[in-house]
C-alpha positions in Angstrom: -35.4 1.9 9.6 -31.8 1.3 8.3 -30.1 2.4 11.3 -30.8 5.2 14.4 -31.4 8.4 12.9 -31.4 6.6 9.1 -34.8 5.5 7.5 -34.7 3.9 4.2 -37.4 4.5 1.0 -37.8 2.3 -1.4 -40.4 1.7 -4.3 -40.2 -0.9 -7.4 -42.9 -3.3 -9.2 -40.9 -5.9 -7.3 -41.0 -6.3 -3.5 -37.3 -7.6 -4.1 -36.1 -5.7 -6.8 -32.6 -4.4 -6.5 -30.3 -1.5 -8.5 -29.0 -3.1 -11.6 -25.3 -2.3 -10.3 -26.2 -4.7 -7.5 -25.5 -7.2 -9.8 -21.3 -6.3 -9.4 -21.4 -4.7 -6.6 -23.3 -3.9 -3.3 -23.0 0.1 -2.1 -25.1 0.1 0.9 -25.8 -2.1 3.8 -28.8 -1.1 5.4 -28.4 -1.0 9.8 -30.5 -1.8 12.6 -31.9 0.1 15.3 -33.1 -1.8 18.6 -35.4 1.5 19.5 -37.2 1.9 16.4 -41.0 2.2 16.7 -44.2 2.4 14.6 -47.3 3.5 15.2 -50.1 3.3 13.0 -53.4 6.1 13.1 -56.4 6.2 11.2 -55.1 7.1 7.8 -51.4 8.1 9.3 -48.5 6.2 9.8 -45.3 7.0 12.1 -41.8 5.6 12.1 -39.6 6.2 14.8 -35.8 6.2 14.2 -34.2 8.0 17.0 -33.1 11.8 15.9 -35.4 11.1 12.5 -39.2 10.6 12.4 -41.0 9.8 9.2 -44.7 10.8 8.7 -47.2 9.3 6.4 -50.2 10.3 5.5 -52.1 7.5 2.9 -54.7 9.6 1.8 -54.0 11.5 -0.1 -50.1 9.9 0.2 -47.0 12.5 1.2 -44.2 11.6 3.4 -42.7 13.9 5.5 -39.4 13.7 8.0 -38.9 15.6 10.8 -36.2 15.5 13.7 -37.3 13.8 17.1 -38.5 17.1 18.3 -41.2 17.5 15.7 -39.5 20.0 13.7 -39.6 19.5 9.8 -36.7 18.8 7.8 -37.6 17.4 4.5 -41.0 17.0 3.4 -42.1 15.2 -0.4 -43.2 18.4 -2.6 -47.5 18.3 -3.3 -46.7 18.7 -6.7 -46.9 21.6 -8.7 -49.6 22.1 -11.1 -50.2 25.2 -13.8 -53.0 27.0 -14.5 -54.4 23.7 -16.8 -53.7 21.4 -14.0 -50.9 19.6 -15.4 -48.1 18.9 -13.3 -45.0 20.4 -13.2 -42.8 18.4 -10.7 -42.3 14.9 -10.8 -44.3 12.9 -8.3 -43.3 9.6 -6.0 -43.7 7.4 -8.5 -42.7 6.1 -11.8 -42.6 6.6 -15.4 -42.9 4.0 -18.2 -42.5 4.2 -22.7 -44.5 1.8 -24.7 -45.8 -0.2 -21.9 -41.9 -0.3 -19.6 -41.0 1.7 -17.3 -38.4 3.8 -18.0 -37.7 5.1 -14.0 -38.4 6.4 -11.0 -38.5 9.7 -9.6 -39.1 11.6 -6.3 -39.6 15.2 -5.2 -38.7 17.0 -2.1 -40.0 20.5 -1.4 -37.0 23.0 -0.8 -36.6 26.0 1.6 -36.4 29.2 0.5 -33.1 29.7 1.9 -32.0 26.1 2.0 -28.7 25.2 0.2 -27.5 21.5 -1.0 -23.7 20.5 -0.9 -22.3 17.2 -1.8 -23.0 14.9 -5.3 -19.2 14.4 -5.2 -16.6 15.9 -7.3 -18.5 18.6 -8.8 -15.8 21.8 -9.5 -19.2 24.4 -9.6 -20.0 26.5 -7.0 -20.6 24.7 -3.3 -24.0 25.4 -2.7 -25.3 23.3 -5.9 -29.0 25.1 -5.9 -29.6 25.9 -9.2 -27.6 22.9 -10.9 -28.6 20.0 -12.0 -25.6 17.1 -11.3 -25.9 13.8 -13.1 -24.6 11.0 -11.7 -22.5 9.7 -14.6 -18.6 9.9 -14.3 -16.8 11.4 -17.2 -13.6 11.6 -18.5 -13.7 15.3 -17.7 -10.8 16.8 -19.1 -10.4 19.6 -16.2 -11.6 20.6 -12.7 -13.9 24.1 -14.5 -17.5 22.3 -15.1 -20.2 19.7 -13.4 -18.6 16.9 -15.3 -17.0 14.7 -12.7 -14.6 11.8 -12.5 -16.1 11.2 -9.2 -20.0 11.1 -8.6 -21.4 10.2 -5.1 -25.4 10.3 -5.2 -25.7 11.5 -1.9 -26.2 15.3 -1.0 -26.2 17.2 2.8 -29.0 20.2 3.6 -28.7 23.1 5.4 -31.5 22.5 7.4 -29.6 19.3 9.1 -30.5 16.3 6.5 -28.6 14.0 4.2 -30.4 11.9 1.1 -28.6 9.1 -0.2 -30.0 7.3 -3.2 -28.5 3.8 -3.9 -28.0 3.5 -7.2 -25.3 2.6 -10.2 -27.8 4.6 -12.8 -27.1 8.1 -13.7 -29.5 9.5 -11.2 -30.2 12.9 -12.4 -30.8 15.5 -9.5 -32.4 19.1 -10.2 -31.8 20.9 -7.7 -34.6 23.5 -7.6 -33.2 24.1 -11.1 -36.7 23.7 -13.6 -38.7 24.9 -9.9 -36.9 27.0 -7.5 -38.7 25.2 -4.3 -38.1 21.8 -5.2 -35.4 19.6 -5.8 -36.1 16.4 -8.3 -34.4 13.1 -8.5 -34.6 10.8 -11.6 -33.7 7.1 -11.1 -33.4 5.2 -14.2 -33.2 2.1 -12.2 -34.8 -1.0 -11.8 -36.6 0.6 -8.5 -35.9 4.0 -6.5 -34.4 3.0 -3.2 -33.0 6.0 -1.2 -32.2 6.7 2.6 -32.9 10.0 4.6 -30.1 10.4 7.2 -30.3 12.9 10.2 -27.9 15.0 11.6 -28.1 17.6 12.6 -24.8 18.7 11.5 -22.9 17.6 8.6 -20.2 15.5 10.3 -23.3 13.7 12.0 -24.6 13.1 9.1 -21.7 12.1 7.2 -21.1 9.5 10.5 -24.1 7.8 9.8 -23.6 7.8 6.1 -20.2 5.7 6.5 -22.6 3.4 8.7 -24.2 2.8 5.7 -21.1 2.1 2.9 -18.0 2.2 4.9 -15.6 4.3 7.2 -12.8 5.9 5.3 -9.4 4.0 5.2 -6.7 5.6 6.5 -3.0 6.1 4.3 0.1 5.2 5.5 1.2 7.4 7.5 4.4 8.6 4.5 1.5 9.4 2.2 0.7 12.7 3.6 4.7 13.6 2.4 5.3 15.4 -0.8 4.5 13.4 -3.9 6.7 14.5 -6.5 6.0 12.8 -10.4 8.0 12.2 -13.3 5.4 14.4 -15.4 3.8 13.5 -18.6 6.7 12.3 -20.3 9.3 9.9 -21.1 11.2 8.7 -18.1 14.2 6.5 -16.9 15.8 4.3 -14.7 18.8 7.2 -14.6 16.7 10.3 -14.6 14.9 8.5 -11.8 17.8 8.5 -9.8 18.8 11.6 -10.8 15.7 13.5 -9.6 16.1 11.4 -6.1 19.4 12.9 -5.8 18.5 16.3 -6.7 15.3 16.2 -3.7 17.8 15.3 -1.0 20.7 17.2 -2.2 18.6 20.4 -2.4 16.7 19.7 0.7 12.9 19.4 -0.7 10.9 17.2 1.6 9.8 14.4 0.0 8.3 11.0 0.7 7.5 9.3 -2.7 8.5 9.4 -6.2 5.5 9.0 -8.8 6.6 7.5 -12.3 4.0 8.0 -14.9 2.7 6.6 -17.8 6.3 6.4 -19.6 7.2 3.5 -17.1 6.2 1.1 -19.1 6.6 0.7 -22.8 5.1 3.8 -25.2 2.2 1.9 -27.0 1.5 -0.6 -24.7 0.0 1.0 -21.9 -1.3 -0.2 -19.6 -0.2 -3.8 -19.4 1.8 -3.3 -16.0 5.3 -4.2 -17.5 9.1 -2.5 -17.1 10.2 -0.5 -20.2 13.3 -3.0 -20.4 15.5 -0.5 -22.2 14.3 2.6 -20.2 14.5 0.5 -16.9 16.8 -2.1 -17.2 17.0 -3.0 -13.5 13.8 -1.8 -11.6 14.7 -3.8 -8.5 17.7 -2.2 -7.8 16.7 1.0 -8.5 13.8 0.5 -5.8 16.2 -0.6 -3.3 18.3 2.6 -3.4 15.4 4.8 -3.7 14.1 3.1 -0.6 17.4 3.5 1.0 17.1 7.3 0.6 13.4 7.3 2.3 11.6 7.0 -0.8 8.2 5.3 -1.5 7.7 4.4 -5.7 4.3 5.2 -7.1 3.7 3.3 -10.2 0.6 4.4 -12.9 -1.2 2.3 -14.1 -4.7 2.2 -15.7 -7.7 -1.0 -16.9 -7.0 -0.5 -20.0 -4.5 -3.0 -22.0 -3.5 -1.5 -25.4 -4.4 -3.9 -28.2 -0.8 -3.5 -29.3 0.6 -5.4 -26.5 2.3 -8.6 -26.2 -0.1 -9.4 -23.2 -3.3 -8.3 -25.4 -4.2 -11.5 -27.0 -3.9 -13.9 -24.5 -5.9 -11.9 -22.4 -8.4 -11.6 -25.2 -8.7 -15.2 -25.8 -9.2 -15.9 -22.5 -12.2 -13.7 -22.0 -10.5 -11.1 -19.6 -12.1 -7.9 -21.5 -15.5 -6.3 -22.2 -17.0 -7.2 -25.0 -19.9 -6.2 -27.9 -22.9 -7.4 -28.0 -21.8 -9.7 -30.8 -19.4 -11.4 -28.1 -16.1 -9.7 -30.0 -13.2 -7.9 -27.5 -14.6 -4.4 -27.3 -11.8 -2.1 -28.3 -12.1 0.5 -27.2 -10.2 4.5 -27.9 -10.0 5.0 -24.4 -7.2 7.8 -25.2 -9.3 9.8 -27.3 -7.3 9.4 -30.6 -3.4 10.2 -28.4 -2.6 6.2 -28.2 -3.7 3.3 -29.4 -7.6 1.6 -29.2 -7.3 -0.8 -25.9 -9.6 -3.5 -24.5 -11.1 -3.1 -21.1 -10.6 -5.1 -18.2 -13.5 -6.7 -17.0 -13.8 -7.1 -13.3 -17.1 -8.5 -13.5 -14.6 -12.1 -14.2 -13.6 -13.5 -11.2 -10.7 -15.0 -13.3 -10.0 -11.2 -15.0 -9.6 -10.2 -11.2 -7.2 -12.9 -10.3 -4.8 -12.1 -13.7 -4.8 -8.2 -13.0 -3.6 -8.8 -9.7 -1.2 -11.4 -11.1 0.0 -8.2 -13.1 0.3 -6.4 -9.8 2.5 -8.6 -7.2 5.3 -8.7 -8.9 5.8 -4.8 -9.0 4.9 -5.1 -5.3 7.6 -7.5 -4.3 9.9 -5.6 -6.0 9.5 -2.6 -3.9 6.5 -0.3 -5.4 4.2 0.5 -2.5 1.6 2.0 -4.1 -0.4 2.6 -7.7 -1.9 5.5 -9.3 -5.0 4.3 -10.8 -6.2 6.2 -13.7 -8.9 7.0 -16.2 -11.9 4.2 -15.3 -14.5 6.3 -16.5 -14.7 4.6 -20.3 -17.0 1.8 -20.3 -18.8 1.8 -23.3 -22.9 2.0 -22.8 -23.2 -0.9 -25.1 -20.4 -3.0 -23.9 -21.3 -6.4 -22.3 -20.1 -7.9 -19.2 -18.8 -11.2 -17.9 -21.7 -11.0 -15.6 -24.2 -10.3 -18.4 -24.5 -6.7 -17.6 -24.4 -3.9 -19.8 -22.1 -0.9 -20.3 -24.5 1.8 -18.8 -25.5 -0.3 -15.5 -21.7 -1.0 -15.2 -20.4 2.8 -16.1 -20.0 4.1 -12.5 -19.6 1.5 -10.6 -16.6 -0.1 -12.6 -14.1 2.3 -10.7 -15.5 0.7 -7.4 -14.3 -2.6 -9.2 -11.0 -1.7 -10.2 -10.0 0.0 -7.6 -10.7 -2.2 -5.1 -9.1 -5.6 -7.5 -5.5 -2.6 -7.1 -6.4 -2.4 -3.2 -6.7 -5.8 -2.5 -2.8 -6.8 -4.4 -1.8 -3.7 -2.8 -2.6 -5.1 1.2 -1.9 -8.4 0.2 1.8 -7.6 -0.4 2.3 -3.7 0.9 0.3 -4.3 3.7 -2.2 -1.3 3.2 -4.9 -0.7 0.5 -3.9 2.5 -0.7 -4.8 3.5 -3.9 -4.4 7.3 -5.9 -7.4 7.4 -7.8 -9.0 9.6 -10.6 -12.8 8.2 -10.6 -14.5 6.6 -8.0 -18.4 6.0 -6.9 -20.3 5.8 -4.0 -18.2 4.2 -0.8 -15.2 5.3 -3.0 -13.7 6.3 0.7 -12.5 2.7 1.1 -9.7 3.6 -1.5 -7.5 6.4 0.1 -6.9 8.5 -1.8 -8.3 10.0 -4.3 -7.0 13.4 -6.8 -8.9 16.1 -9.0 -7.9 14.9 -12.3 -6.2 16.5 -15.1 -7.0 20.4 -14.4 -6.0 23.3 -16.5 -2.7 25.8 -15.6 -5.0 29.4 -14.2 -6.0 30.7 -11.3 -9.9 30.4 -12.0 -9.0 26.5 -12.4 -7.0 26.6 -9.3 -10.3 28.0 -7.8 -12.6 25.6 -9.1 -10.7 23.0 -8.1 -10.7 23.6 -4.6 -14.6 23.8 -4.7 -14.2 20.3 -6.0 -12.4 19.1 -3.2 -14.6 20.6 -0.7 -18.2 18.8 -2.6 -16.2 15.6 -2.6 -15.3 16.2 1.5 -19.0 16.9 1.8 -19.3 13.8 0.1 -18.4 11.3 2.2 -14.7 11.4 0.6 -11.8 12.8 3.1 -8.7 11.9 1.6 -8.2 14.2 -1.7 -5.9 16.1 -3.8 -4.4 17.6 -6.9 -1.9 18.4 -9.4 -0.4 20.8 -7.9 0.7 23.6 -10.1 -2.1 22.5 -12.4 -1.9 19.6 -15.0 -2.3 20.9 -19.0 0.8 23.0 -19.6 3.2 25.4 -17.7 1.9 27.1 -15.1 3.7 31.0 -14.3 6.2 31.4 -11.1 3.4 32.9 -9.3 0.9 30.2 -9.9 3.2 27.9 -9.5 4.1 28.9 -6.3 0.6 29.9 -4.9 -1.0 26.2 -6.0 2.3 24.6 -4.1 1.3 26.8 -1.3 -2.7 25.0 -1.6 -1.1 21.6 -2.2 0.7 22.1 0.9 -2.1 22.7 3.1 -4.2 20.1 1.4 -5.1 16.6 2.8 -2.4 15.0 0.5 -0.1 16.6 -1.7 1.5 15.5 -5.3 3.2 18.0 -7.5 2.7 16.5 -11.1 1.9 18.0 -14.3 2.4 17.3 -18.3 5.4 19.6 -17.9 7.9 18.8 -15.1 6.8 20.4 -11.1 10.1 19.4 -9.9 10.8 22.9 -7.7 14.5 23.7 -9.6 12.4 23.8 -13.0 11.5 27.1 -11.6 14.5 28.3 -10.7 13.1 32.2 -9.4 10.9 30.7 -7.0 12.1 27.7 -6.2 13.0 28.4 -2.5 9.2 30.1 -1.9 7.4 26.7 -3.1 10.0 24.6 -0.8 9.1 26.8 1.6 5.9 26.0 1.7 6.4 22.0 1.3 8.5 22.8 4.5 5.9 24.4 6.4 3.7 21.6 5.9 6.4 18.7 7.3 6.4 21.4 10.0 2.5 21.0 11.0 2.6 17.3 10.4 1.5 16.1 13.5 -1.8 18.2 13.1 -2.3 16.9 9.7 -1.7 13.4 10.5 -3.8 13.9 13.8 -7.0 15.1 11.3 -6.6 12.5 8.9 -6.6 10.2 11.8 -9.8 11.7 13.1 -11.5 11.6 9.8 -10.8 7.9 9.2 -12.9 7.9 12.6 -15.9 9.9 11.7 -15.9 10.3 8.2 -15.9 14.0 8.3 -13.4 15.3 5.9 -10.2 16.9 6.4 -10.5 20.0 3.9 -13.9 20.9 5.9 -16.0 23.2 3.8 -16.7 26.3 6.5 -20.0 24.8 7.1 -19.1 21.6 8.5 -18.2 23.3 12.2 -20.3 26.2 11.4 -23.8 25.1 10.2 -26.0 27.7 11.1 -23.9 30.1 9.2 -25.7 30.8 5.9 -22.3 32.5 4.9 -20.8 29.2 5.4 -22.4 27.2 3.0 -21.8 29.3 0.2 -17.9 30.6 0.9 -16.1 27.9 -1.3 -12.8 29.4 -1.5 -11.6 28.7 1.5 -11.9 25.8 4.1 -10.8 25.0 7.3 -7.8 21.6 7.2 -8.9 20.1 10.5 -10.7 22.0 13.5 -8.2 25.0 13.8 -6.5 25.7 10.5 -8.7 28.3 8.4 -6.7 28.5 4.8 -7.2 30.4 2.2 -5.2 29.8 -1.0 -4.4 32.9 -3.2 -6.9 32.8 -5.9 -5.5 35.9 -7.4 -2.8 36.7 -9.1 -2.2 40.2 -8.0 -1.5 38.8 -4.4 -5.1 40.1 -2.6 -8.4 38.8 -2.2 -11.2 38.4 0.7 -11.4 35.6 3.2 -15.0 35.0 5.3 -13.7 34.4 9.4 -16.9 32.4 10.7 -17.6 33.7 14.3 -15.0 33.6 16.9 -11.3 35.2 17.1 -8.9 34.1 14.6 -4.9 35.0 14.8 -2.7 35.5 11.5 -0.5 32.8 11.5 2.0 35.3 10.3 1.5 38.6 12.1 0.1 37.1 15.1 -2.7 39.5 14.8 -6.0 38.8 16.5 -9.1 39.4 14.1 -12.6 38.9 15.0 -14.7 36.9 13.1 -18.0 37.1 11.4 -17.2 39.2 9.0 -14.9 39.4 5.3 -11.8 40.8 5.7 -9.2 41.5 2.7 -6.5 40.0 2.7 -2.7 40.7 0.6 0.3 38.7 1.1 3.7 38.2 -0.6 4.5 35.8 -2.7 5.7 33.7 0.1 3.0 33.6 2.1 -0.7 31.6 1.9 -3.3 33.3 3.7 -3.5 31.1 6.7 -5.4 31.6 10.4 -5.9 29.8 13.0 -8.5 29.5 15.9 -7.8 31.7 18.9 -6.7 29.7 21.9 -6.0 26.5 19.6 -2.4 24.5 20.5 -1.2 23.3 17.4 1.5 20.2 17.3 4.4 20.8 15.6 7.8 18.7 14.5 10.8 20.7 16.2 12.7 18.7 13.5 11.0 18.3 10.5 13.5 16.7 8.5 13.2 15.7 4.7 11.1 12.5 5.2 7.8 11.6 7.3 8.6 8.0 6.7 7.0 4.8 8.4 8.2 5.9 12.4 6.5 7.3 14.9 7.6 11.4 15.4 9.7 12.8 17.2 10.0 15.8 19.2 6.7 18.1 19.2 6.8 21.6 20.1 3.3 22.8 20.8 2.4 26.6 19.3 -0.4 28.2 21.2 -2.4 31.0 19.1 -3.4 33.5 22.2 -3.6 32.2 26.0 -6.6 30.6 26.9 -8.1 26.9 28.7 -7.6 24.4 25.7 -7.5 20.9 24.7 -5.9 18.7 21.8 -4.7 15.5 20.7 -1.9 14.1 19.3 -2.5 11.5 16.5 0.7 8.8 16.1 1.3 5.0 15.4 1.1 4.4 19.4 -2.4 6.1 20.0 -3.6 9.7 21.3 -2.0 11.8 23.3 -4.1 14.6 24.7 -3.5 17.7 25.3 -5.1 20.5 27.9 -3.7 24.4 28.3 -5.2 25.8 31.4 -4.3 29.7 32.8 -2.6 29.6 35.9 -1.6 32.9 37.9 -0.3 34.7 34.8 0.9 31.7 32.9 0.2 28.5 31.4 -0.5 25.3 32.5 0.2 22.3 29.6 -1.0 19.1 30.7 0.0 16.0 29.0 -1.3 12.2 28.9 0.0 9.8 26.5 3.1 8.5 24.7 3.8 11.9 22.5 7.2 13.6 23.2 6.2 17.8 23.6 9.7 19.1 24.0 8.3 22.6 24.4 5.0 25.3 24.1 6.0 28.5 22.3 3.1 31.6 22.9 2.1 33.4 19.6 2.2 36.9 20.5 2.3 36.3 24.3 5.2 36.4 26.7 3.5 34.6 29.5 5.5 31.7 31.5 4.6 27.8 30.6 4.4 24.7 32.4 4.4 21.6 30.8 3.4 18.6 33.6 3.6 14.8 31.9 1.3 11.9 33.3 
């Protein structure tokens, strides 16, 4: 047992072997559970973990798991033999190559109608049946294929189970890809060491998953304001300001200003140092910006360009990755754009300490937070401080780095935010995290979103994108329509090799602000879900199945999600302005018409250019800023006004710095009756669609 309703699987020639990334970095901490029971039968084994049972028979050996009712949830497959006997799935056990083994591997039988989410960042379809995700993160140069910056071996059932595998390796799941009814894992590990966890719904399962690695940290509370960068090109101390100007001048609410790469010197990226000429006084520069309510995110990545001053000092004194043959391993990390680099290696205590040396000065100077890029690059035959190699330190190397950037960042900031492109397993301790460098279309606008929603599933609740897309210009339409997405997003950054600033696009400027409006509008609900899904772990984009399991529909509609309990969004995924959105059971109202649809069913949807298909839960009261204003800022908010979507008993919280403030809407003799306990200040209720008298009592 590694906690209630968790039970943990492990089998290696040695009793005390561990996963070779175990060696830089533990994933998992196994729990307790003070009720845990076994009994032991003739021939038959049973484990007792609460809500999960585990069954074993010795002989012949399978291992089944059912819930504490009895019922079956996940069962090892029989194996699958052909006409000659040979078989064709891959049995508990292990393999082994000229006397070694090679790895281990397990097989679960699979359901008919089962589907598997999860695996991470994987921009496929949601339901992953039929793929075959390995767990190796790639530079993946877009958000359209199973490549992923961001792997997570961990996946979520239909029929109410989770299956972690704790492991560094590039674990290679088929999912009833090679056999329809049975999904394979391949562990080229030192052992296989993997954990069923109950649920029976996904956010019970994702719960007890962050028992296991960690709960999600929540941003600072100015992070879920507009992020708008510098784009892909060269920057300045005076365009800087410039662009700040512009934001408040033109009313755009913003919180943070991102400079990219072309902070720092061209050609010596990414050595964490001022272009002098470009910048010539970054300090004061970051006092003004804060004065006008802006944060400064720097970017930054681990790899130090041989070209720079800082590159030989750091060689010399063993801060890089090397060869086998003990040389600095430089790397092209840039794939031919910019100079070969060496590799920080955060396997070296003392490589920690310098790289953070790199970082507090930036900090003290004002930047409160840093984008941290690429990590995906270790060489398979690179060699680590720690003596391991390049493939056993692969994935787990963004864990490193990102957490050496977390740690300067609370030291100084005084939270551990970072804005990260690769991550692994109990990569929710870093908030947050974005979708990588994805292409200008609509289909890649699609597939992105699918990405978001596997990493949610994931264990992963703080996410985003380049909104607008990343590689080139996207149209006015898309532009607008992937602003609209961004908006209603967990986090939002507009950023792109071409400039996202909203007056580059001058005929829709005023529909994208719009939308970045709209969202400092609902800010108290999407502050209040982030808050919530620091406490669970469930995500904030939540794939239709997380509050709707038992929908089959919902595990496979992937274009849509639901941001928190009561917003049901559905970006425009097509350019002519119409497509079909899935309402799970239920009434749903259009936020914009105020219509009441039921639910259960597909209806088609067209809206205008300014306007994303949005619905929310009938009865729901949904917090509001009466005055948004341009900044979310560090302060507590101000007045709320509450907006009820059709009359009917309710209840909701309010999510600030001083704690909860809850909510309940009861009828009362043709009106309303608005209860509420706590510190938030609801300066009104407005009625969608309903004229019906409100009373708002405070205690």
């Amino acid at each position: 047992m590694a906690g209630e309703g968790v039970i943990r699987v492990r089998l290696g020639q040695d009793v005390d072997a561990r996963t070779r990334s175990a060696a830089a970095i533990s994933m998992v901490t196994p729990g307790e559970f003070a009720g845990a029971r076994v009994e032991s039968g003739d021939g038959t084994i049973l484990i007792d973990a609460g809500s999960l049972r585990a069954e074993i028979t010795l002989a012949p050996w399978n291992l089944r798991f059912t819930d504490a009712s009895g019922a079956l949830l996940l069962e090892q497959d029989r194996g699958h033999t052909d006409i000659s006997g040979r078989l064709r799935t891959l049995p508990f056990g292990r393999s082994s190559s000229d006397g070694a083994v090679v790895g281990y591997h397990e097989s679960f039988a699979a359901a008919a109608d089962e589907a598997f989410t999860g695996f991470g960042e994987s921009f496929t379809p949601l339901d992953k049946r039929g793929q075959r995700p390995v767990m190796w993160n790639f530079d993946a140069f877009g958000a359209e294929s199973q490549r992923a910056y961001k792997n997570v071996p961990f996946y979520l059932s239909s029929r109410g189970y989770g299956v972690l595998v704790d492991s560094g390796a590039p674990v290679e799941f088929d999912v009833c890809q090679s056999t329809h009814s049975c999904v394979q894992i391949v562990v080229p590990d030192d052992l296989i060491d993997y954990y069923v966890i109950a649920g029976p719904t996904p956010p019970e399962v994702l719960d007890r998953f962050d028992l296991l690695t960690c709960r999600p940290m929540l941003p600072p509370k100015w992070a879920f304001g507009t992020w708008i960068s510098s784009g892909f090109f060269v920057d300045t101390q005076e365009r800087v300001m410039d662009r700040a100007r512009r934001i408040r001048e033109r009313g755009i609410p913003c919180d943070v200003l991102h400079l990219d790469t072309y902070w720092q010197t061209d050609g010596h990226w990414s050595d964490l140092r001022w272009d002098a000429t470009n910048f010539p006084d970054p300090e004061t520069m970051l006092t003004e910006l804060d004065g006008m309510g802006f944060k400064v995110c720097l970017w930054m990545n681990p790899y130090i360009s041989h070209l720079s001053p800082v590159f030989p000092q750091a060689a010399e004194d063993g801060y890089f990755l090397k060869k086998p043959d003990g040389e600095v391993y430089v790397a092209d990390c840039w794939h031919g754009s910019y100079p070969a680099c060496g590799i920080v290696d955060f396997t070296n205590p003392a490589a920690v300490e310098w790289f953070k040396g790199l970082l507090r000065p930036l900090l003290r100077q004002g930047v409160q937070v840093f984008k941290t890029d690429f990590a995906e690059g270790v060489p398979h035959d690179a060699v680590a401080f720690n003596g391991m190699s390049g493939t056993d330190l692969h994935n787990v190397y963004a864990l490193l780095f990102n957490d050496a950037v977390s740690e300067a960042t609370r030291e100084i900031a005084g939270h551990g935010m970072v804005w990260a492109r690769s991550s692994f397993l109990g990569g929710q301790r870093h908030a947050a995290q974005w979708s990588g460098d994805t292409y200008t279309s609509y289909p890649a606008m699609g597939s992105t979103l699918r990405g978001g929603l596997a990493h949610g599933l994931s264990g992963i609740p703080f996410w985003s994108h380049d909104a607008g897309g990343f590689t080139g210009r996207p149209t006015d339409d898309l532009y607008v329509r992937w602003t609209q997405f961004g908006a209603f997003s967990p986090l939002l950054r507009l950023h792109g090799t071409t400039s996202r600033e909203p007056w580059e696009f001058p005929e829709v400027e005023a529909q994208a602000v719009e939308a970045l409006k709209l969202r400092y509008r609902f800010m108290p609900y999407i502050y209040t879900a982030a808050v919530e899904a620091a406490r669970t772990g469930a995500p904030m984009m939540r794939a239709l199945c997380v509050d709707h399991p038992d929908d089959p529909v919902a595990w496979q509609a992937d274009l849509e999600y639901l941001l928190g309990r009561d917003l049901l969004v559905a970006p425009m995924t097509s350019p002519e302005g119409v497509r079909k959105v899935y309402l799970p059971a239920g009434e749903w109202v259009d936020h914009w018409t105020g219509e009441v649809l039921a639910g259960g069913r597909y209806v088609t949807v067209s809206t205008p250019l300014d306007r994303i298909p949005l619905f929310v839960r009938h009865g729901a009261l949904i917090p509001t800023l009466a005055d948004p204003g341009d900044a979310i800022g560090d302060g507590s908010f101000g007045e709320i006004v509450l907006v009820g979507y059709g009359v009917g008993e309710s209840r909701t919280t309010v999510s600030d710095l001083e704690g909860d403030t809850t909510i309940t809407a009861v009828p009362d003799a043709g009106g309303l009756t608005v209860t509420v306990s706590g510190s938030a200040r609801i300066a009104g209720v407005e009625l969608v669609g309903a004229g019906v008298p409100v009373v708002i009592t405070t205690i």
